[in-house]
Every structure is written in structure tokens, then in C-alpha cells.
N, C-alpha and C positions, 0 to 999 in steps of 0.2 A: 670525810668526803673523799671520793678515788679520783681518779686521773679524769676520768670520760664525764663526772658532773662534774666537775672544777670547769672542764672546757665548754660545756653544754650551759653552764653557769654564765660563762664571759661570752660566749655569742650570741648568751638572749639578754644580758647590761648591755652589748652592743648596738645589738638590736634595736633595743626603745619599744617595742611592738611586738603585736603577734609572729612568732615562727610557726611555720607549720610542721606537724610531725613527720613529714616526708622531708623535707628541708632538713630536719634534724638526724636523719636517718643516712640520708645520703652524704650529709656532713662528715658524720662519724663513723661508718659503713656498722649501722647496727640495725635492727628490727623494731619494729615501731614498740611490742613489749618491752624492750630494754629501753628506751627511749623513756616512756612511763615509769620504769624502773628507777630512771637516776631522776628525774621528776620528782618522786616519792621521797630517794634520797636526801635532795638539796630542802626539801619541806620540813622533812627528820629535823634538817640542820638550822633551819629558825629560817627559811627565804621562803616569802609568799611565791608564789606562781601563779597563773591565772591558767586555768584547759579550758577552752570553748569549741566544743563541736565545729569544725566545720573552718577552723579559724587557726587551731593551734595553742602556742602556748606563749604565755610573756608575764615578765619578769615585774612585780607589782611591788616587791618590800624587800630589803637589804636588811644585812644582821648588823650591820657599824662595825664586823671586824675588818681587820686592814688585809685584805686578801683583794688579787689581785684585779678582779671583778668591779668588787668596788672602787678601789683606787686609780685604775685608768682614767676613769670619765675627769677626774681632776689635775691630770698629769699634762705638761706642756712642754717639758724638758724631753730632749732627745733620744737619750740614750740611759738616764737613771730611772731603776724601777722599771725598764721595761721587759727586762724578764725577771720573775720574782719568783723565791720557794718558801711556801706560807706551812708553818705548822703550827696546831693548834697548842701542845707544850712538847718544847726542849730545853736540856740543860743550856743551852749559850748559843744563841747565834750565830756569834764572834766564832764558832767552834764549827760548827759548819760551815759559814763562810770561808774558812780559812782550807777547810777540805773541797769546799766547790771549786776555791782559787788554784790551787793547787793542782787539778783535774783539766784547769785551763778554762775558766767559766769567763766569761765577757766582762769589759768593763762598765760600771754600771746597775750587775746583775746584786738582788737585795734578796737577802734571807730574813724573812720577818716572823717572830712569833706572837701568840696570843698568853700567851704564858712561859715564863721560864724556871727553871728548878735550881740554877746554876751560874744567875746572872753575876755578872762580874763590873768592879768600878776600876779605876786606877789604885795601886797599891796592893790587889789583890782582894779588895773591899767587897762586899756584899751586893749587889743590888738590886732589894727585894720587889718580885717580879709577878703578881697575883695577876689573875685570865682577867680577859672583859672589861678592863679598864685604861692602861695605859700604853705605849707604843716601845716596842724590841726590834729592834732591825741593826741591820748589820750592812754596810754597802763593800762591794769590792772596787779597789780603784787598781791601775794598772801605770802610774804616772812615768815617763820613760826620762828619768831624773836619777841625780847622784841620790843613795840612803842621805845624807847630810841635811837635803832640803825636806825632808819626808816631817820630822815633827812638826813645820810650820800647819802641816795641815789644821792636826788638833783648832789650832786657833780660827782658821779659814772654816771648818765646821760649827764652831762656835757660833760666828761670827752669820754664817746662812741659817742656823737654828732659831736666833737675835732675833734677823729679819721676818722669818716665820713667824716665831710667836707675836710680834710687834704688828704682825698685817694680820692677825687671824685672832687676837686680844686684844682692841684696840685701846683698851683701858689700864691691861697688863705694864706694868713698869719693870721688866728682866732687866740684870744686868749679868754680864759676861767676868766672870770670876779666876782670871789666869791659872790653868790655861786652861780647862776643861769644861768650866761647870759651867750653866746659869741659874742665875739667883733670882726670887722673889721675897723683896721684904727678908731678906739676911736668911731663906731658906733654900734650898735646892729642890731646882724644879726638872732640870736634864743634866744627863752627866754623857761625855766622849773619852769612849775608848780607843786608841787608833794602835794599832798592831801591823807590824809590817814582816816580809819574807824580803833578805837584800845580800846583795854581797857589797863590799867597800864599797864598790863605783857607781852601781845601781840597784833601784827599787825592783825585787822582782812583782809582787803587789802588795798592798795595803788593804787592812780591811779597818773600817771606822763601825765601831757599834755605836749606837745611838739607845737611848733609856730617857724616854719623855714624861711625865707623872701627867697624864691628863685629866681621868673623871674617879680619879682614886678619891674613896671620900671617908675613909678611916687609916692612918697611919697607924703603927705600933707604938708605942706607950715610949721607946726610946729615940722614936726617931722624930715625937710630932716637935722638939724643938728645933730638929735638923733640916726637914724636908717636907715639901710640901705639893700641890698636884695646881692645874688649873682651875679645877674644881671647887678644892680650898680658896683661894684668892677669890674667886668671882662666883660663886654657887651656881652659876651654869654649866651645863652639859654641853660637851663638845665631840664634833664628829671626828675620831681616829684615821678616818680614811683619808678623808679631807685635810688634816694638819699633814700627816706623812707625807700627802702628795706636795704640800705647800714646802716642806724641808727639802725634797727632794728639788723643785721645782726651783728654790735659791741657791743652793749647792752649789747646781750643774753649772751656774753661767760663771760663778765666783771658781770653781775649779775650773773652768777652760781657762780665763784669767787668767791664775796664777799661775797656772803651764808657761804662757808665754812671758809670763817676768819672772824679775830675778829672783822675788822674795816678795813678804806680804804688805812693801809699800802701800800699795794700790788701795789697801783696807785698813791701812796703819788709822788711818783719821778715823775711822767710825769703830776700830778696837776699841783706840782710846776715849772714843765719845763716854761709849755704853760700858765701860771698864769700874768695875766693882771698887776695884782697887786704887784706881787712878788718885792720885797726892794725897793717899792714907799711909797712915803708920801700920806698917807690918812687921812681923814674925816668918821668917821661910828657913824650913827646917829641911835640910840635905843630910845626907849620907854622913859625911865628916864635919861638918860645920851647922851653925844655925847664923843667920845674915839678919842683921835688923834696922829698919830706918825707913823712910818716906817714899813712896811708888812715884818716880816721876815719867814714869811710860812706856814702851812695849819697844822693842826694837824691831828693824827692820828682818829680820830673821826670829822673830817669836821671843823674843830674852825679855826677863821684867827686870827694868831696870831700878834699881834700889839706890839712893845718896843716902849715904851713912852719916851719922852724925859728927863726924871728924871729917866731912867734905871729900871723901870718898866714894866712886859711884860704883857699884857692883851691879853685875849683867848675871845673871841668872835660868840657866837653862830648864834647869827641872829643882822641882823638890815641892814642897807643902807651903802654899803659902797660908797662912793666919793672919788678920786685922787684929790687934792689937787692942786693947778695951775698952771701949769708948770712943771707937772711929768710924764704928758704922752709920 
């Protein structure tokens, strides 16, 4: 799809109704044949349209990709999602975002695709990205904070994804997996990448990739003990547009939030509600060390705090955690 039907697209979802092709013309300073042109285009592209003589044209059937069209009519948040750059497949998101931010792009502004070639988890991991099923976005933040405070995000992401799926699954039981993931039933259903640009004292931006598994309904043979989709859990079908806008729409009030405090108090309580981990036996595996013993809670700066079995409590910034066998 070009430039001139993506716009011609979003003024007749805005619409609700017939436009007239003069209306359309003068919109976009083109000719009533071009007009018909990108008509033709967005039809190509799977979107009914309606033409009646005399009347114009209006918008009758969406394709459920997350493109910007579709996704408005569900958006209530201010400033996330409201300017988007939708591609059909790119290698990474997270990879564009970071070149939009860079350019100086708004905060807020979401690179989403329908496919990726090159998706990435934390670690450097894979994460496998097939069209027409489930949700790649990447949001840019612009927080005017020390680098220091920047990993809490991770968690704060988690934590609006939680909400989302909890109000748009009502059946779904996720839980929030330190720090990144959520889980269904001991599988992986979304994973958070958070990448920042900083000098010591401040965030210059942040880009958070987002990888949702919604109506994926065949895994790969290695992964179906790992991960799993919405779809999987509840055998219904789910609108993408509709969920993104829901992600985005908890995000935005939980990031003005914790702008104005110190750290992720505020949401400490419902980390720890919906926490995977909470007074399980673990395994976290770092760099130099491997740390082992009982989760008794998240700290006010994002740390999973670990009591060793010699009454030792170890705070934990990063590394792998593992549940231990027999503790899920």
C-alpha cells in the first residue's frame, strides 16, 4: 500500500460513511481517476470499500492488520500510537525504531509490523515472527530521567501488557515472569525488549519492542513446550488491532505515572500479585555467578529479591531466572 491509500484509507475508517469523490480529491489534491486508483489499490490489499454513484465511497470491511486505520477507532491514550509506521515485513522493529528515534521522532510514535525476519528476544534469542497472526511493535519513549532508572521500565511494560490481556481475555490467567515475559500455563505468551540510547545522567530515548503471540495456531515442534499464543489457551480468535490499542491504552497512564515517582512503588503491589515467581524456588543464572533460593518480591527499583537458604537475601538486577522443579 503507498502513501496516498494508507491516507485515503484513515479518512474513510474516520469517516464512518460515504466520502464523496470530490471530497477525496480535494483532500489530497489528486483527480478523481487517481482517486479510483488507490480505491482499487486498498481492495488489492484485502479492505472492502463500497462506490455508489452519486454518493461516493465508504469503508465496509477491515483486514485485522494492526495498521494505523484500524487501530485508531480503539485508541483513548494521548499521545501513544498516535503516529505509527506500519510495514507489512521487516527484519526488527526495534531496528527502525531506534533509526526513527534517532532522526528525532515524537514520543509515543510506534513502528509496527505484520511480519518480521529478524525478530529478537532478550539474550539475543530468536523471536519467531510469522505475517497475519500475531502483534510486533516497537514504541519510542523519550523519558527526561537519569539512564539508572531506565530498566524499571521493562517491568512497568509488563505490568500494562498484564492489564491488557487480563481485560481483553477475561478467562486468560497470565502471569508476569521477572522481568520480561508473560506466561500462560508455564508457556510464553509476550516477551519485552527495552533498548535504550543514554549518556551516565540521561535517557537520550528508549525503544520498548513488544512480541504478543495472539492467533498463532501452529508452533514449531521445539518450541510447542515453550510458548504459546492466545489462541492456543482459548481456541478463539482475536482482533490485533483491538489488543495493540488496549497495550498501548494501559501503558500511557502507568508511564506518566512513574515519570512523576521515584521508582515502581506505585505498582510494586500488583507486580507482586500477578508475579510468576513470587515465593517459588529458583535458579538465576548471571554472568559470574548462579544465585539460588526462594522469590520473596520485586523491589522498589525492579530487583528480584532472592533469600538464600543460609538467611541471605540477594537483590538481583539482571540475569535468567529459572523455577526450579516442581514449583510451578
Amino acid at each position: 500500500m503507498n502513501v496516498v491509500a494508507a491516507q485515503i484509507l484513515n479518512r474513510l475508517s474516520k469517516a464512518g460513511d460515504f466520502l464523496s469523490g470530490e471530497e477525496l480529491c480535494l483532500a489530497f489534491g489528486i483527480t478523481r481517476s487517481a482517486v479510483w486508483k488507490h480505491i482499487c489499490i486498498l481492495r488489492k490489499d484485502g479492505y472492502e470499500v463500497d462506490a455508489v454513484t452519486g454518493r461516493g465511497y465508504r469503508l465496509s470491511g477491515l483486514t485485522g492488520r494492526p495498521v494505523e486505520a484500524e487501530v485508531a477507532p480503539f485508541l483513548t491514550c494521548q499521545r501513544f500510537g498516535r503516529s505509527m509506521q506500519y510495514h507489512g515485513v521487516t527484519a526488527s522493529t526495534n531496528l527502525l525504531a531506534k533509526a526513527l528515534a534517532s532522526d528525532g521522532a515524537p514520543e509515543g510514535s510506534v513502528v509496527v509490523a505484520d511480519a518480521q525476519t529478524g525478530g529478537r528476544g532478550r539474550m539475543g534469542r530468536t523471536w519467531v515472527s510469522p505475517s497475519g497472526v500475531n502483534l510486533y511493535f516497537s514504541l519510542i519513549l523519550r523519558p527526561a530521567l537519569p539512564s539508572i532508572r531506565i530498566p524499571q521500565l521493562t517491568l512497568l511494560v509488563a505490568a500494562a501488557i498484564h492489564q491488557a490481556l487480563s481485560s481483553f481475555a477475561v478467562d486468560l490467567l497470565p502471569l508476569i515472569k521477572w522481568p520480561n515475559d508473560i506466561l500462560v500455563n508455564g508457556r510464553k505468551l509476550c516477551g519485552v525488549l527495552c533498548e535504550m540510547q543514554s549518556e551516565a545522567d540521561l535517557a537520550h530515548f528508549v525503544v520498548i519492542g513488544i512480541g504478543i503471540n495472539v492467533n498463532l495456531s501452529l508452533l514449531p515442534s521445539e518450541l510447542q513446550d515453550s510458548a504459546t499464543s492466545l489462541f492456543l489457551e482459548t481456541g478463539c480468535q482475536f482482533s490485533r488491532p483491538e489488543l495493540f490499542a488496549s497495550v498501548l491504552n494501559h501503558l500511557e497512564p502507568l508511564y506518566d505515572a512513574w515519570l512523576l515517582k521515584e521508582d515502581l512503588g506505585f505498582i510494586l503491589p500488583y507486580l507482586e500479585q500477578y508475579s510468576l515467581l513470587q515465593s517459588k524456588e529458583v535458579t538465576v543464572d548471571q554472568l559470574n555467578r548462579t544465585v539460588c533460593g526462594r522469590v520473596s518480591g520485586i523491589s522498589r527499583v525492579g530487583e528480584l529479591k532472592i533469600d538464600g537458604a543460609e538467611g541471605q537475601t540477594y537483590l538481583i538486577s539482571s540475569g535468567e531466572a529459572h523455577l526450579r522443579k516442581g514449583t510451578l
